[in-house]
C-alpha positions in Angstrom: 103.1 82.1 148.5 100.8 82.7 145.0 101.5 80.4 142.3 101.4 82.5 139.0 101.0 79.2 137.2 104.3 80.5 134.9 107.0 78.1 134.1 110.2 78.6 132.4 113.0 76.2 131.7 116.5 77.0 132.9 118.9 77.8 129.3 122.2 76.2 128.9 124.0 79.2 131.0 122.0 78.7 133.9 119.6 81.7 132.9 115.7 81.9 133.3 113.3 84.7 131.6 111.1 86.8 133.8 107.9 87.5 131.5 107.0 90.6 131.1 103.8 90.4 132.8 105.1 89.8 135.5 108.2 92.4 135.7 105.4 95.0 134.8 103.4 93.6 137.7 106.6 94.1 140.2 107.8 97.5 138.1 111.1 95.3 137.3 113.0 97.4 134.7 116.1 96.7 132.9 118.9 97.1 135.0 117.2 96.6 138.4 118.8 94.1 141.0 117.4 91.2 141.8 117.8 90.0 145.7 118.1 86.0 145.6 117.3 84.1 148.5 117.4 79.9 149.0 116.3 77.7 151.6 115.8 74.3 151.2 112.6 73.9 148.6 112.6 77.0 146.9 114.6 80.0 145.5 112.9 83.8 145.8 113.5 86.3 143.8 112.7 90.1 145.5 113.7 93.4 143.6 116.5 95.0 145.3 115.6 98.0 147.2 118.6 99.1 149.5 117.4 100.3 153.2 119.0 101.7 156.2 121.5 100.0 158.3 119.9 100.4 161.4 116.6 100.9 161.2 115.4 99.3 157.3 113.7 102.3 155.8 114.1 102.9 152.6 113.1 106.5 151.9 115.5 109.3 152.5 118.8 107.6 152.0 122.0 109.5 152.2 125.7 107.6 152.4 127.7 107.9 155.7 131.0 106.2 155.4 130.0 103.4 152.5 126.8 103.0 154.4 123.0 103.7 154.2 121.7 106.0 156.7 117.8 107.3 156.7 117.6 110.9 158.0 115.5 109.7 160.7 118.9 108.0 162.1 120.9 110.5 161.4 118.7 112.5 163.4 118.6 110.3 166.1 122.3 110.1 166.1 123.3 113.7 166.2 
């Protein structure tokens, strides 16, 4: 992992600011979700992108039954 050398302190609600820099850097724009993941020395941060139940691709999405399916699966399936 690459140390960006940024540090931020956490506000009174619990809140941390992502510079700008770096949400350009990572194409973050207002409104995007934020993935948060823990273990036990560090927490990650990864902009949401939602993928495939199956197989994890994330281009071609289409909703079957409250689920993402690629067309590749669908394909595959049928």
């Amino acid at each position: 992992m690459k140390s960006t050398g940024i540090v931020r302190k956490v506000d009174e609600l619990g809140r941390i600011v992502l510079p700008i820099e770096l949400r350009r850097t990572l194409h973050i724009e207002i409104g995007d979700a934020i993935e948060v993941y823990v273990d036990p020395e560090r927490i990650t941060l990864k902009k949401y992108m939602p993928a495939c139940v199956f197989c994890g691709n994330f281009e071609d999405m289409t909703y079957f039954k409250g689920k993402l399916v690629c067309s590749n699966c669908i394909d595959e399936i049928t």
